[in-house]
C-alpha positions in Angstrom: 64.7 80.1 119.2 64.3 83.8 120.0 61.0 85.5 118.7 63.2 88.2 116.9 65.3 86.0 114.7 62.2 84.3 113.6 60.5 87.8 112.4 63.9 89.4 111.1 64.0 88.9 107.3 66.6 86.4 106.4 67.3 86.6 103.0 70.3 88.8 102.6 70.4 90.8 99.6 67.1 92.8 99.8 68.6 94.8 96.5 68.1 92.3 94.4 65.0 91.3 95.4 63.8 94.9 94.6 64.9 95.0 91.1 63.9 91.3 90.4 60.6 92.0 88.8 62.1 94.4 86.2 64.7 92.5 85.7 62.7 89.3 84.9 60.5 91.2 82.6 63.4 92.6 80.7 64.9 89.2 80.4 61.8 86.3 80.0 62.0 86.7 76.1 65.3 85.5 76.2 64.0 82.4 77.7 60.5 82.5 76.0 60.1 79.0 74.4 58.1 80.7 72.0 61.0 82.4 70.7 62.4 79.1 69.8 65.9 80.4 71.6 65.2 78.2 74.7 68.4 77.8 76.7 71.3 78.5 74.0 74.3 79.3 75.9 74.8 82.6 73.3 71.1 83.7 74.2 72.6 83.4 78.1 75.3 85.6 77.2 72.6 87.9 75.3 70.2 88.3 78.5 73.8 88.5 81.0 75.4 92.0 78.9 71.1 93.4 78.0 71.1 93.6 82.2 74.3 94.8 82.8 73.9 97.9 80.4 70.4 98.0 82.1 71.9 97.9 85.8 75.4 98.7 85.3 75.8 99.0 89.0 75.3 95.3 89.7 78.6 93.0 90.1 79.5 89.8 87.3 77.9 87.7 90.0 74.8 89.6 90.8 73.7 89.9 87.1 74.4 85.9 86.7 72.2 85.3 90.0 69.7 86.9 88.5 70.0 85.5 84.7 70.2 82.0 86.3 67.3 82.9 88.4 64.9 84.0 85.6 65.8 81.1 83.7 65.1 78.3 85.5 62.0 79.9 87.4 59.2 77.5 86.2 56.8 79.4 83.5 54.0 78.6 86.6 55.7 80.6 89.5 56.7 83.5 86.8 55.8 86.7 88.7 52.8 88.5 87.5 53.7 91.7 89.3 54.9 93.5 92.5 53.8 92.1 95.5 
């Protein structure tokens, strides 16, 4: 395997790895267990439109990546900040 494919970044859509961390803070309290909402399907549909008005220029499938994304993330690899 060539040197260069192993150092080239492979993940794809660099975009939405730079917006991830203010996306996940904007959405986490929809999926605070604290909250008591825990994973109700309207409180999926809540977090989905609250990051489309924040990031309107985001496609339908980008904002559910990253809805999906925050919610399952395990409350132990939550990011803390920018790398």
């Amino acid at each position: 395997m060539p040197t260069e494919a192993i150092q080239a970044e492979r993940r794809a859509r660099s975009d939405l790895r730079a917006i991830f961390l203010e996306a996940f803070e904007m959405l986490s309290p929809f999926f605070s267990q604290q909250n008591g909402w825990g994973s109700a399907s309207s409180h999926d549909h809540l977090a989905y439109r609250a990051l489309k008005e924040r990031f309107p220029m985001l496609s339908a499938q980008d904002c559910l990546v990253l809805v999906m994304t925050a919610k399952r993330l395990p409350p132990q690899g939550r990011p803390i900040g920018k790398p």
